[in-house]
C-alpha positions as CSV (number, residue, x, y, z in Angstrom):
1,X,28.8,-67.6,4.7
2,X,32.4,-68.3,4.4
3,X,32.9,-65.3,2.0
4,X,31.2,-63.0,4.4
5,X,33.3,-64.4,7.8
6,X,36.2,-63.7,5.8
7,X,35.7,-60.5,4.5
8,X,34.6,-59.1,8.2
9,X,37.8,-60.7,9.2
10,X,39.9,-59.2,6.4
11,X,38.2,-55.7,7.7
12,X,38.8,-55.6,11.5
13,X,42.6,-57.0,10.8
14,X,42.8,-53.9,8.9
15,X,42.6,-52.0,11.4
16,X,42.7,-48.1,11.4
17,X,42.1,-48.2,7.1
18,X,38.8,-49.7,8.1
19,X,37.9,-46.8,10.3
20,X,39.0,-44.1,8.4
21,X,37.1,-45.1,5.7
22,X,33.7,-46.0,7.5
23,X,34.2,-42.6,9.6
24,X,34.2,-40.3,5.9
25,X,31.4,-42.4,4.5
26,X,29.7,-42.4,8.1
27,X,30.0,-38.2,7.9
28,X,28.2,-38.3,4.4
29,X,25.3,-40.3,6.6
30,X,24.9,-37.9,8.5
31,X,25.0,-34.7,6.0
32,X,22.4,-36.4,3.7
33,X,20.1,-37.0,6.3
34,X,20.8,-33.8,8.6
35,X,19.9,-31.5,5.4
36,X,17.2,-33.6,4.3
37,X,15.4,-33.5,7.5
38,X,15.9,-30.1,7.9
39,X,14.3,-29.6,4.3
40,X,11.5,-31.8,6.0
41,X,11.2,-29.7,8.6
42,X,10.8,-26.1,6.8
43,X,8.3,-27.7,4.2
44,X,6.2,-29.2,7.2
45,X,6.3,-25.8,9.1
46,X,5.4,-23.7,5.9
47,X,2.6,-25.9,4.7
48,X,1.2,-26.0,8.5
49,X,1.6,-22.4,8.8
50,X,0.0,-21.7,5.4
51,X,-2.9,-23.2,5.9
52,X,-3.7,-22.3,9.4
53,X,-3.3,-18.6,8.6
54,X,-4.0,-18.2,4.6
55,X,-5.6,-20.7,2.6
56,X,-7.4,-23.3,5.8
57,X,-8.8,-25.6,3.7
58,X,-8.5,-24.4,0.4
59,X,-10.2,-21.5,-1.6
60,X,-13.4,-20.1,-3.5
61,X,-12.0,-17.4,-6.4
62,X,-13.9,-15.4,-8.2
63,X,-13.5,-16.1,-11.9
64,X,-11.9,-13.3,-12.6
65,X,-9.5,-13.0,-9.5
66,X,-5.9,-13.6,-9.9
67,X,-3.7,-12.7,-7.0
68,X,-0.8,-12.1,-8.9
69,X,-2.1,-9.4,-11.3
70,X,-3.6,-6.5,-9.0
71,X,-5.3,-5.3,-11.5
72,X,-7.7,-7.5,-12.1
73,X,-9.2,-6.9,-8.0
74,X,-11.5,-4.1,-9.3
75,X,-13.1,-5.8,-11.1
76,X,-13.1,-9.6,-9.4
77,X,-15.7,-9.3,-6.7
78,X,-19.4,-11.0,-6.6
79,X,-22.6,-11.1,-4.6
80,X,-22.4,-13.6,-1.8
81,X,-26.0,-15.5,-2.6
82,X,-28.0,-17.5,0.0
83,X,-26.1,-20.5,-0.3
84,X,-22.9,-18.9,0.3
85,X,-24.9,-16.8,3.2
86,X,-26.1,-20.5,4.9
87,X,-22.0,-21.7,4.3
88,X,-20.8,-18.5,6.5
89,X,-23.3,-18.7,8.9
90,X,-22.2,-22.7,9.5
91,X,-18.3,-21.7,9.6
92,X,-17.9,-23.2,6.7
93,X,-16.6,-20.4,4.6
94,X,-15.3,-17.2,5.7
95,X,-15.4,-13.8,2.6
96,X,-12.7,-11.8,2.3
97,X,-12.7,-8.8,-0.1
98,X,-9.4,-7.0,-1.6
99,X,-8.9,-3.5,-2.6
100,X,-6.2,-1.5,-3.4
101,X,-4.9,1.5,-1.1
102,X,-2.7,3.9,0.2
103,X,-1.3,4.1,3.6
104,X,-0.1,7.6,5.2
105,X,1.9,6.9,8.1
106,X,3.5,10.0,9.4
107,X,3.1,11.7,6.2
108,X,4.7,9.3,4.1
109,X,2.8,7.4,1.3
110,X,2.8,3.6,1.2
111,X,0.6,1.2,-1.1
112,X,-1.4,-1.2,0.8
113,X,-3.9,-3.7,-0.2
114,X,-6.9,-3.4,2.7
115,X,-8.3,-7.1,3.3
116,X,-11.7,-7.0,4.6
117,X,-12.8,-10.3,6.9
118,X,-15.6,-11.5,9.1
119,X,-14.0,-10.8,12.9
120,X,-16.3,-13.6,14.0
121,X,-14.3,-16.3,11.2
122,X,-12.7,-19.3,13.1
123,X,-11.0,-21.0,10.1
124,X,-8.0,-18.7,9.9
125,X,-5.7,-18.3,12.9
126,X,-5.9,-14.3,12.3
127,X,-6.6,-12.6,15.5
128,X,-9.7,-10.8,13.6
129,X,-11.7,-10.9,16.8
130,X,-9.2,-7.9,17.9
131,X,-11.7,-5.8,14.5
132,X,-14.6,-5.8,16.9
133,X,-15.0,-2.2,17.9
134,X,-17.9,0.0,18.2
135,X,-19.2,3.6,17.0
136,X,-17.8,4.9,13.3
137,X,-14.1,3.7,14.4
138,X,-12.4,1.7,11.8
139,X,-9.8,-0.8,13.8
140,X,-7.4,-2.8,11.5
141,X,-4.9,-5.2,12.2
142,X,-1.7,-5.5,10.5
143,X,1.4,-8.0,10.7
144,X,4.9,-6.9,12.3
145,X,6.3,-7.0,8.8
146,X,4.0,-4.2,7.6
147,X,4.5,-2.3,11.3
148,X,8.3,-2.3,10.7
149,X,7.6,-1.2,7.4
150,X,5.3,1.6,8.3
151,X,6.9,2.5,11.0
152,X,4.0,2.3,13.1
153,X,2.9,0.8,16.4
154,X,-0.2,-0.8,18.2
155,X,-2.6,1.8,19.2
156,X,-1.5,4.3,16.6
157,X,-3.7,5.9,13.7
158,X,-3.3,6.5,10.6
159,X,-4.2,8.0,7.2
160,X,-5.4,5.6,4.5
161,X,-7.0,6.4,1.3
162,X,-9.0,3.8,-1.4
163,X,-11.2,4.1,-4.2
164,X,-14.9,2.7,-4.6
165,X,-16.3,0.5,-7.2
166,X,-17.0,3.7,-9.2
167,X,-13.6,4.6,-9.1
168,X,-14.1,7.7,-6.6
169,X,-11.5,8.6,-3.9
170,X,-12.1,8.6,-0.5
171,X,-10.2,8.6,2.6
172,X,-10.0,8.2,6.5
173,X,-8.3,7.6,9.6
174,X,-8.3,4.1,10.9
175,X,-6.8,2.5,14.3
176,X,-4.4,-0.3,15.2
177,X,-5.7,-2.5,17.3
178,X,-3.1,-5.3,17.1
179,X,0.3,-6.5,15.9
180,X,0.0,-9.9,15.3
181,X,3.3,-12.3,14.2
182,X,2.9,-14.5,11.3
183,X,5.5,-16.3,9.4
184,X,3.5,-16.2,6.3
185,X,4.4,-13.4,4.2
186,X,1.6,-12.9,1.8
187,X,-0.7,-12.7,5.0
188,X,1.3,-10.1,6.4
189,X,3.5,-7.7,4.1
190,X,1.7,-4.9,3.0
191,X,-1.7,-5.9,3.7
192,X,-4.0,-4.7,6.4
193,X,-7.1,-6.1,7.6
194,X,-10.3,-4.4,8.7
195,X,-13.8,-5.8,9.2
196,X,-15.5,-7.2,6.1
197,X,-18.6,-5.1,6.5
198,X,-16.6,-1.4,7.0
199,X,-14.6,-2.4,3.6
200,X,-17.7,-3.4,2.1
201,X,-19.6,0.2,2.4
202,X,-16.3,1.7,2.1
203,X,-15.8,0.5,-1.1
204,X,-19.7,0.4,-2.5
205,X,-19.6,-3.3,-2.9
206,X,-22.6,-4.4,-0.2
207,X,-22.6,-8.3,0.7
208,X,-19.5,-8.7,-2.0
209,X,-16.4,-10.9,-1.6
210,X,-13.1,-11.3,-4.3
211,X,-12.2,-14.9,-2.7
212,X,-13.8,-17.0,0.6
213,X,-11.2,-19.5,2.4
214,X,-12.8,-22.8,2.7
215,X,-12.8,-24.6,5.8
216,X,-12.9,-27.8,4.0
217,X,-12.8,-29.3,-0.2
218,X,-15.6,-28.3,-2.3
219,X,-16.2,-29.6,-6.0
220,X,-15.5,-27.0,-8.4
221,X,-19.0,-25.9,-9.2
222,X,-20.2,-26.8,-5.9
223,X,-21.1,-22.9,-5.3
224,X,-22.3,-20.8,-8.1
225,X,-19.4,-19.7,-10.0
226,X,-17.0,-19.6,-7.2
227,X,-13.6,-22.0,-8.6
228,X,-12.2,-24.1,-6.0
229,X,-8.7,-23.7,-5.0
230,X,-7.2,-27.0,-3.4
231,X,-3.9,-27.1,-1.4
232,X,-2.4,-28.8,-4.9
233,X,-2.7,-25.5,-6.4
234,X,-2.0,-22.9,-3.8
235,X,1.1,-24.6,-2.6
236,X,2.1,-25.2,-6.0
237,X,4.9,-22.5,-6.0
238,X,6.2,-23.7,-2.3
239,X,6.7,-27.1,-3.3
240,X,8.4,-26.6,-6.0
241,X,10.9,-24.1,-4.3
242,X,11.6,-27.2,-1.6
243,X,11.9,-29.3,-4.8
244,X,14.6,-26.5,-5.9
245,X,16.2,-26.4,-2.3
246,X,16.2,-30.4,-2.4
247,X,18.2,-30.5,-5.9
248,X,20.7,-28.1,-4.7
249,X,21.4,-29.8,-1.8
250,X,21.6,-33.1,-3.8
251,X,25.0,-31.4,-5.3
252,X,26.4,-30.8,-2.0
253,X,26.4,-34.4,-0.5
254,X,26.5,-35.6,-3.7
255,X,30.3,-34.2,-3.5
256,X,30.6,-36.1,-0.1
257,X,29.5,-38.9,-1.1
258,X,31.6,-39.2,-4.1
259,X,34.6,-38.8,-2.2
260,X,33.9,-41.1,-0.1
261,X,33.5,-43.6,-2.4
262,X,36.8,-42.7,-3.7
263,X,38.3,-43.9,-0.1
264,X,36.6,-46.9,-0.8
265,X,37.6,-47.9,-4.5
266,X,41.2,-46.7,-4.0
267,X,41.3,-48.8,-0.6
268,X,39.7,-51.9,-3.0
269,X,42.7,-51.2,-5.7
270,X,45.3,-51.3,-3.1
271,X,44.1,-53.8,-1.2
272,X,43.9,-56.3,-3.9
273,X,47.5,-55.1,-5.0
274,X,48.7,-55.9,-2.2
275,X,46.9,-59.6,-1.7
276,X,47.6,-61.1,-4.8
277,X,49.4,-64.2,-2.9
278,X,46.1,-64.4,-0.9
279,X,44.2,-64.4,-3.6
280,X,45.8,-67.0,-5.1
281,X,45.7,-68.9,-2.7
282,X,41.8,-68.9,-2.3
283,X,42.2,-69.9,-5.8
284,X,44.1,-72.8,-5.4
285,X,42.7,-74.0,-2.5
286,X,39.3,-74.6,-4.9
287,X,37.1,-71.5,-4.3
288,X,36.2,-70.1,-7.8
289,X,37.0,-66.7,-8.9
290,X,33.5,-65.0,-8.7
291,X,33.7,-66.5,-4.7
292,X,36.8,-64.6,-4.0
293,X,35.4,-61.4,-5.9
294,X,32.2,-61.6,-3.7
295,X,34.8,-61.9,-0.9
296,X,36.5,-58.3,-1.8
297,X,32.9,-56.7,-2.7
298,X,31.6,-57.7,0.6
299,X,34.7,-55.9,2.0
300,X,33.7,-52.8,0.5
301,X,30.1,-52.6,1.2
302,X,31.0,-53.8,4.6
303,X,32.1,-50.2,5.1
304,X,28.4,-48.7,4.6
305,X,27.9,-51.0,7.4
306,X,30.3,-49.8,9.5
307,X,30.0,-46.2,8.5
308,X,25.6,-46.7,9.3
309,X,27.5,-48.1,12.9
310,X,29.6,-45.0,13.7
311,X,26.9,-42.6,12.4
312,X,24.4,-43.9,14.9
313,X,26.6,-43.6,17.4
314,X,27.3,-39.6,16.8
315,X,24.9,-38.8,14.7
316,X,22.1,-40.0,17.0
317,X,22.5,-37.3,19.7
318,X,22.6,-34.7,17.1
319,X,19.7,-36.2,15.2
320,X,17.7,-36.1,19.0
321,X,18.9,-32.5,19.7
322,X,18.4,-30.8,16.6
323,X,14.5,-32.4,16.2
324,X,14.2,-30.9,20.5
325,X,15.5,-27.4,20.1
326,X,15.5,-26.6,16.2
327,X,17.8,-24.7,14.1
328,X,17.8,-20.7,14.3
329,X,17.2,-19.1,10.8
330,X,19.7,-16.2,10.6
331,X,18.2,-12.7,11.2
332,X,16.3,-11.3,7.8
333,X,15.2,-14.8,6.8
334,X,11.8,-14.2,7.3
335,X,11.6,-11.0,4.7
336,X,12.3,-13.4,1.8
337,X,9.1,-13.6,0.7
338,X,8.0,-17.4,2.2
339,X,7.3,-19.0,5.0
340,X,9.8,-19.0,7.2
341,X,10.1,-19.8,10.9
342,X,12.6,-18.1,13.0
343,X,13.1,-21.9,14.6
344,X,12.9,-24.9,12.0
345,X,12.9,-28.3,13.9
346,X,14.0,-31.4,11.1
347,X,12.0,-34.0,10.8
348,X,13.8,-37.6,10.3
349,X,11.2,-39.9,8.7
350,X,12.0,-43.6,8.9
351,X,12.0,-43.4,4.7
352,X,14.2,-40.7,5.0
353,X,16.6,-42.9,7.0
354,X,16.3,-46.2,5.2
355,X,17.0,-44.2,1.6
356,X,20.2,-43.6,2.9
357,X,21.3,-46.6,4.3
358,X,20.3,-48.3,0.9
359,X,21.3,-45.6,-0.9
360,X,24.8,-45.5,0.5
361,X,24.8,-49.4,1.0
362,X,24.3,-50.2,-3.0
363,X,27.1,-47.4,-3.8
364,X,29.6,-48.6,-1.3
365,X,29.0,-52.1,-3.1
366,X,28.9,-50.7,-6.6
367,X,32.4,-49.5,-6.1
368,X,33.7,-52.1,-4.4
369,X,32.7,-54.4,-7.3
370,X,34.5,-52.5,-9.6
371,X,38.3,-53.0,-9.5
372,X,36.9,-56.8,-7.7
373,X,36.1,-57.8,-11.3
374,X,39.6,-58.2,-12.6
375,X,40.0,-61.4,-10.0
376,X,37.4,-62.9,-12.1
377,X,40.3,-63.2,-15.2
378,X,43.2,-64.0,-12.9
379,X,45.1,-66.9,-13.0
380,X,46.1,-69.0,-10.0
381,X,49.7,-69.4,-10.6
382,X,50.2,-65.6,-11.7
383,X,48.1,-64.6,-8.6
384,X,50.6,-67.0,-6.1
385,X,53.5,-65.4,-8.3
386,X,52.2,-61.7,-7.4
387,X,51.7,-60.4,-11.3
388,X,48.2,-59.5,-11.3
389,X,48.4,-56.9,-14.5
């Protein structure tokens, strides 16, 4: 207790020193957890977003479907059997079946891949009640990614042109009923969507799906030979791009942080320079070295303490702002291929925070302890003679 009165005394009648170096540790505070949260933030959006508009909760593949290689969605489609039937008609499931095609917009040739699903599905937030239409019209709906990219608008037709399970041509006009925005990419560029039955005669393949989007987990052979997808797997690639985002930003406060500890250990060389008459004076008085080295640590990690102070105090309004109105993603963020808000809001767990206080606490002390040690081999009559070596 007498250590720690004295240390907090030693630090206030330092005055402005003490400041400085709590207000440059107190900025690395606020960096760490500022870009953390915001990290937060974009992988809570993009997994929320994901699954309300792509994989709901989770997916049935066919065996042979992989969504990476296009090639192999000729050949990965199955007949939906009763049980599957009894799943859609319970919302349970919803089918989707995947060909490839080519899209004619104003004369100009695009390749598409035309998504056929149920309008009447309520697991995905796709506005596929907009594909109700009557007579032979075929309506789609297509994301504004793929409208920019056509250079197309809502109400407009257009060409489009697929071939059957036989491998036959064919082709036809179809209708856009709506422009929906999505933030999910693979939901949106180059893909349109028409009504499950239309693509199924289109194509040949009668009560056929490549993939159905789950509503909720199934076993792996709980249907048939359909393999379950969970959210482990499909999110597979976006975690580990956060995980990529959160080691690069690691470097950056990592540099902060290191200079700020820096402050610290050259204020603790100086400082202990400077005392030697002090300090041999604890000495003599009968307090034993490791006391009076637990008196200069408790000086340095004292600074965490102060620099946890002054961040609350500025970094509190930021914290409060930022998590209220979000940060703008720059304009062209959203075509890099993941999800993406045009707004991110940060989100500041209380693990997040208490890391970084204990995180910074243990490395202010860490550093602090370091040039302390040599008072542990000092003499007391050196010390009172000022020739600490």
């Amino acid at each position: 207790m007498i250590a720690l009165k004295l240390a907090f005394k030693n630090l206030i009648g330092a005055g402005l020193r003490t400041w400085l170096n709590a207000g440059i540790l107190s900025f690395s505070f606020v960096v760490i957890i500022f870009y953390n949260g915001m990290i937060n933030g974009w992988n809570d959006q993009a997994r929320r977003d994901t699954k309300e508009w792509e994989i709901g909760g989770g997916q049935l593949w066919h065996p042979e479907f992989d969504p990476i290689d296009v090639y192999t969605y000729q050949d990965a489609h199955a007949s939906l059997s009763a049980k599957v039937q009894a799943l859609i008609e319970d919302q349970e499931v919803t089918p989707i079946l995947l060909t490839q095609a080519s899209a004619y917009p104003q004369g100009r040739m695009i390749g598409v891949l035309l998504k056929g699903i149920d309008p009447d599905q309520t697991i995905l937030k796709l506005p596929t009640e907009k594909l109700k239409a009557e007579g032979d019209e075929i309506p789609v709906i297509i994301g504004r990614r793929m409208a920019e990219s056509l250079k197309v608008n809502e109400g407009e037709t257009m060409l489009i042109r697929w071939r059957d399970k036989n491998g036959t041509f064919d082709a036809l006009e179809v209708k856009i009923v709506n422009v929906f925005k999505c933030d999910v990419p693979t939901v949106d560029s180059r893909q349109i969507w028409l009504p499950l039955e239309k693509l199924q005669i289109m194509t040949g393949m009668e009560n056929q799906a490549t993939f159905m989007v789950t509503k909720r987990g199934f076993d792996e052979a709980a249907i048939d030979n359909w393999v379950f997808r969970d959210h482990d797997f499909l999110l597979h690639d976006m975690d580990m791009l956060i995980q990529s985002k959160k080691g690069g930003a690691s470097v950056l406060w990592g540099m902060l942080l290191i200079i700020a500890l820096l402050a610290i250990f050259d204020t603790q060389v100086l400082s202990i320079f400077r005392r030697q008459k002090e300090i041999g004076t604890y000495i003599a008085l009968g307090m034993t070295r490791w006391q009076v080295v637990w008196i200069f640590t408790i000086e340095g990690s004292a600074y965490s303490v102060f620099a946890a102070i002054l961040a609350a105090i500025y970094g509190t309004p930021l914290f409060y702002y930022m998590a209220n109105n979000g940060f703008s993603m720059p304009s062209g963020a959203d075509d890099m291929g993941i999800a993406v808000s045009a707004v991110i809001y940060p989100v500041y767990s209380i693990g997040l925070i208490v890391s970084t206080v204990v995180l910074l606490v243990l490395a202010a002390t860490f550093v602090s302890f370091l040039p302390s040690r040599k008072i542990a081999k000092l003499k007391p009559t050196e010390a009172l003679k000022g020739k600490i070596q």
